[in-house]
Z-matrix of the N, CA and C atoms (Angstrom, degrees):
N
C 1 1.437
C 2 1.519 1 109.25
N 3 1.288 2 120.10 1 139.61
C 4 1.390 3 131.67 2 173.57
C 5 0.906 4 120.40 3 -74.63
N 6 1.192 5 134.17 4 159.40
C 7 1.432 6 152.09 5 171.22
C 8 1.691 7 119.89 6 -43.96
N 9 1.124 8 82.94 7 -36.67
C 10 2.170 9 106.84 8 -175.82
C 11 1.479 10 96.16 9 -93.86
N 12 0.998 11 103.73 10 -43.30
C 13 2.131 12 95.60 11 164.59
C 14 0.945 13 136.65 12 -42.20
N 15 1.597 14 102.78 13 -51.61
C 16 1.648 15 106.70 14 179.92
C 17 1.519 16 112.19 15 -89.64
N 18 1.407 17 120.71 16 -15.73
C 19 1.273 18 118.09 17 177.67
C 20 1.704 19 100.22 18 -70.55
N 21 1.722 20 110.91 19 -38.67
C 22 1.894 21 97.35 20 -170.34
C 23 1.713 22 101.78 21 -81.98
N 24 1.583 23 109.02 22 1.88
C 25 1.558 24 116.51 23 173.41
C 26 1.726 25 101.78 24 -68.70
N 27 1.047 26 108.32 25 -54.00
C 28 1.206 27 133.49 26 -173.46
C 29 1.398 28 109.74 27 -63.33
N 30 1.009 29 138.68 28 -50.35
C 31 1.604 30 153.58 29 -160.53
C 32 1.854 31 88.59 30 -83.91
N 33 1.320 32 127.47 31 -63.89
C 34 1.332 33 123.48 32 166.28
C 35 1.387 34 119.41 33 -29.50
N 36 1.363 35 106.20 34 -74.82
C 37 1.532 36 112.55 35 174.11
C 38 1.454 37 121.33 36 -17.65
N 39 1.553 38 92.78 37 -72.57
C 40 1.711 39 111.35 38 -177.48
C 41 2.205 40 110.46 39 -54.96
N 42 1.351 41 100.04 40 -27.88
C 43 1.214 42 107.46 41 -167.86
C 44 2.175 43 96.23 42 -78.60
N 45 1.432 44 115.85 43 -11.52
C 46 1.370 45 114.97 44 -173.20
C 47 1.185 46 98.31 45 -84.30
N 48 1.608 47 115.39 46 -45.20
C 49 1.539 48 127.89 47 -169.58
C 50 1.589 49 123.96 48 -56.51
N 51 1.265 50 90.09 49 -39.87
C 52 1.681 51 116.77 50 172.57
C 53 1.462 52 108.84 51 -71.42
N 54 1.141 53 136.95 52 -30.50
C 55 1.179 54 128.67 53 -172.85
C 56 1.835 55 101.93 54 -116.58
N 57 1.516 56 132.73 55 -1.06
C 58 1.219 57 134.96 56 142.06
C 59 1.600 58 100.61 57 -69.06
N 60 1.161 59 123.27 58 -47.27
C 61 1.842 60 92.48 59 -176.48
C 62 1.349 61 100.27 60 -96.12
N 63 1.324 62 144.94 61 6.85
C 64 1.441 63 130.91 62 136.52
C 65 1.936 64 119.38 63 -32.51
N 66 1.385 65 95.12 64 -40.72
C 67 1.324 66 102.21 65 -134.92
C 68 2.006 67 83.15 66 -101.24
N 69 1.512 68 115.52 67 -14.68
C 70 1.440 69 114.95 68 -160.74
C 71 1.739 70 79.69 69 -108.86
N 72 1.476 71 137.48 70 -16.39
C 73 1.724 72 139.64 71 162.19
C 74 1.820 73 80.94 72 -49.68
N 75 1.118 74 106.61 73 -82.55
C 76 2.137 75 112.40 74 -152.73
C 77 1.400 76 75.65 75 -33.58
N 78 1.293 77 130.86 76 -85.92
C 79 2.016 78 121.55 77 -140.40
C 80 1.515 79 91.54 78 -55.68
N 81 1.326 80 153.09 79 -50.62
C 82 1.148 81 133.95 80 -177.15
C 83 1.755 82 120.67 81 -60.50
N 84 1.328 83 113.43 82 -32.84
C 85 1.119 84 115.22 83 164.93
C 86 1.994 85 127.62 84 -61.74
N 87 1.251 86 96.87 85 -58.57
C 88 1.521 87 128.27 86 146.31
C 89 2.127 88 96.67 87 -12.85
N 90 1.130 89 115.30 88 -82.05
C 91 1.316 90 139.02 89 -173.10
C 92 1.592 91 110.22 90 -55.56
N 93 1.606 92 101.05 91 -40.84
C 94 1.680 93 97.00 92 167.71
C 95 1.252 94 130.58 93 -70.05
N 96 1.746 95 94.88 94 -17.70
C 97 1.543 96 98.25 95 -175.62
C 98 1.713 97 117.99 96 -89.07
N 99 1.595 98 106.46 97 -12.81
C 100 1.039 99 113.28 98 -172.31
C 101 1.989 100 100.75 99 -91.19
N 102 1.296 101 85.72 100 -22.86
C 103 1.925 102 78.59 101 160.05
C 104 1.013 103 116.35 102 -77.45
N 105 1.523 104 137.99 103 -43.70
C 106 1.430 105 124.85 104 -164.03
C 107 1.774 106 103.78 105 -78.73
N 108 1.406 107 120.47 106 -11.62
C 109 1.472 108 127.38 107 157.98
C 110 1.287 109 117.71 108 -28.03
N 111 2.197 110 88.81 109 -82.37
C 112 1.609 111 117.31 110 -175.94
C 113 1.848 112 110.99 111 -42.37
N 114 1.539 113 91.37 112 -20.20
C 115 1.825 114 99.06 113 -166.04
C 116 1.469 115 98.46 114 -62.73
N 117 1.263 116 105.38 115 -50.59
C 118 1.669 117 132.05 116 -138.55
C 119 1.516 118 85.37 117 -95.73
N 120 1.258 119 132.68 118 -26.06
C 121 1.695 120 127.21 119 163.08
C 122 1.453 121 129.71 120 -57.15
N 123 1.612 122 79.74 121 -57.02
C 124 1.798 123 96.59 122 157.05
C 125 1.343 124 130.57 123 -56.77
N 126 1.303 125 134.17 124 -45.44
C 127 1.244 126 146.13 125 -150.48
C 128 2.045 127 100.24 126 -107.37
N 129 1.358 128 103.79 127 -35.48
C 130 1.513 129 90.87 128 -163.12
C 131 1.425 130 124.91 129 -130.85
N 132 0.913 131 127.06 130 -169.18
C 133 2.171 132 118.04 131 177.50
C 134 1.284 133 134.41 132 -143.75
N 135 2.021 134 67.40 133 45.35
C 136 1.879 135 91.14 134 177.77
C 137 1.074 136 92.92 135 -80.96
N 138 1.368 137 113.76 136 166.56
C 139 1.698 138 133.77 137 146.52
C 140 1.205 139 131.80 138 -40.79
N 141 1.463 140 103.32 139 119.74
C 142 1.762 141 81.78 140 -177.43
C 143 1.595 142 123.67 141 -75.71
N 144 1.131 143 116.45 142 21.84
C 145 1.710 144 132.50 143 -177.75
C 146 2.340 145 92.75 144 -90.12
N 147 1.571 146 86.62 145 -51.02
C 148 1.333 147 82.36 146 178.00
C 149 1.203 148 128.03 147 -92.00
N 150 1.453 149 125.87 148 4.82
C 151 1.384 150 139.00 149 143.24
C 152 1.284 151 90.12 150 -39.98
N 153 1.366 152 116.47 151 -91.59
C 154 1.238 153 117.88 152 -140.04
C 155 1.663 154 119.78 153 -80.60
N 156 1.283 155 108.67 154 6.03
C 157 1.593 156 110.18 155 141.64
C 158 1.862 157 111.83 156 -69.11
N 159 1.229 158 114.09 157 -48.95
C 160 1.380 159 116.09 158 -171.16
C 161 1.350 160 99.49 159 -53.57
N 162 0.642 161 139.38 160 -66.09
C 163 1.736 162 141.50 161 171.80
C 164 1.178 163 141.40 162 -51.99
N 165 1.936 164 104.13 163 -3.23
C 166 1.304 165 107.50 164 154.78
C 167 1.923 166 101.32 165 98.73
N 168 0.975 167 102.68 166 19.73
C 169 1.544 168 111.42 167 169.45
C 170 1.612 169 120.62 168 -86.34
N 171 1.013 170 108.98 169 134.29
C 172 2.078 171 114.93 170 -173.79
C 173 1.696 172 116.84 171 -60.68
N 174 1.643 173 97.31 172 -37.10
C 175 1.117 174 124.37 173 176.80
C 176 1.570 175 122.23 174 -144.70
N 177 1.546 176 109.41 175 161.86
C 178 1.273 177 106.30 176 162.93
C 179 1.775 178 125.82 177 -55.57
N 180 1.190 179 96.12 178 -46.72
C 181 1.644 180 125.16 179 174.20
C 182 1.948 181 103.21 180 -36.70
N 183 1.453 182 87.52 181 -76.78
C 184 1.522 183 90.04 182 170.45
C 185 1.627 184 143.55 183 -82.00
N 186 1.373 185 101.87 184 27.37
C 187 1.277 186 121.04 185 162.26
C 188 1.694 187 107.91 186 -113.08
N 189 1.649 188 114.63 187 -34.54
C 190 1.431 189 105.73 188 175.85
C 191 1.732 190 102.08 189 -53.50
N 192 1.533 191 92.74 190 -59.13
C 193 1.494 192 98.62 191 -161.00
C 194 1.578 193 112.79 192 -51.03
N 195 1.408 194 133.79 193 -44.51
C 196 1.289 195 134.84 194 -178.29
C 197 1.359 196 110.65 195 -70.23
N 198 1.566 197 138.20 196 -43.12
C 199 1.185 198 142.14 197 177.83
C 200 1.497 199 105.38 198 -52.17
N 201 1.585 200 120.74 199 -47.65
C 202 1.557 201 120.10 200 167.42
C 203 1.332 202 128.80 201 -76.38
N 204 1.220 203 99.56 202 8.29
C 205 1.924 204 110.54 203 175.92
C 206 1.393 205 105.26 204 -93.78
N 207 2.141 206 107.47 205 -41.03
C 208 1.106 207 85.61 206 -165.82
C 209 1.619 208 108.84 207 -91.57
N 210 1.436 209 117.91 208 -20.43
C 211 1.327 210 117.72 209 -176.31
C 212 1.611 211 134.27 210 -95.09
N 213 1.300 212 87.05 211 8.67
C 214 1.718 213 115.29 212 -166.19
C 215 1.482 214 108.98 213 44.99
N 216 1.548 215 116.67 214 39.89
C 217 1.859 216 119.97 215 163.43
C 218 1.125 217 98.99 216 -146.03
N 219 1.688 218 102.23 217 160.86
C 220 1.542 219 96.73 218 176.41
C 221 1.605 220 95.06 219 -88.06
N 222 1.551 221 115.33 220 -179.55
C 223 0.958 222 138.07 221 132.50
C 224 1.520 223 118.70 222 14.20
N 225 1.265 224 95.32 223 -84.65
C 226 1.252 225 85.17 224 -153.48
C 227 1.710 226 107.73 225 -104.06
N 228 1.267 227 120.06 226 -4.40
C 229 1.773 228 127.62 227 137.71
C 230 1.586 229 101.21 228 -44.38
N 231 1.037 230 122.52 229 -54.82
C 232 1.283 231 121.73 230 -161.10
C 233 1.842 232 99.85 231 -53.00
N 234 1.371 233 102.19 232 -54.65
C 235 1.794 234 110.19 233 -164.18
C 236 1.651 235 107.25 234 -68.92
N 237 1.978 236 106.45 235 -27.71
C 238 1.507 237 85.54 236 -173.68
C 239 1.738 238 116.80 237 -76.32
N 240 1.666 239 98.80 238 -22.66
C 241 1.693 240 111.90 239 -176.00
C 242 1.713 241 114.70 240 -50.63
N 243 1.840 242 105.34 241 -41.09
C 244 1.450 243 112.96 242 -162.69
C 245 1.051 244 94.66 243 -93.98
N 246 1.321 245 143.12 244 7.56
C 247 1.666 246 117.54 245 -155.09
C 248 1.930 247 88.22 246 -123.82
């Protein structure tokens, strides 16, 4: 292997790493949003359909489903426990 090989070996590599913590930013981001949720569960008497627009969710679907992945409750277990 050449010299220019292992450097575009190398340049690849770094280019996987960068886009594994691209990709491990979304689940941390992901996680902030499901806090400022739990906030907005606690605190208010919106909907949780429009929670989870406020927070940047695609769907209702995929805000139920991720909010219960990350907190092991749904929604709206979640709001009657804290409130």
């Amino acid at each position: 292997m050449s010299s220019g090989s292992c450097a575009e070996g190398a340049a690849k590599s770094s280019v996987t790493v960068v886009n594994a913590a691209g990709l491990a930013g979304g689940h941390r981001d992901a996680r902030a949003r499901i806090h400022q949720a739990q906030h907005l569960l606690e605190t208010t008497d919106h909907t949780v359909e429009r929670i989870g627009t406020q927070v940047r969710f695609a769907s209702p679907t995929a805000f139920l489903d991720r909010f219960k992945r990350v907190t092991g409750v749904s929604p709206h277990t979640y709001r009657r426990t804290f409130r």
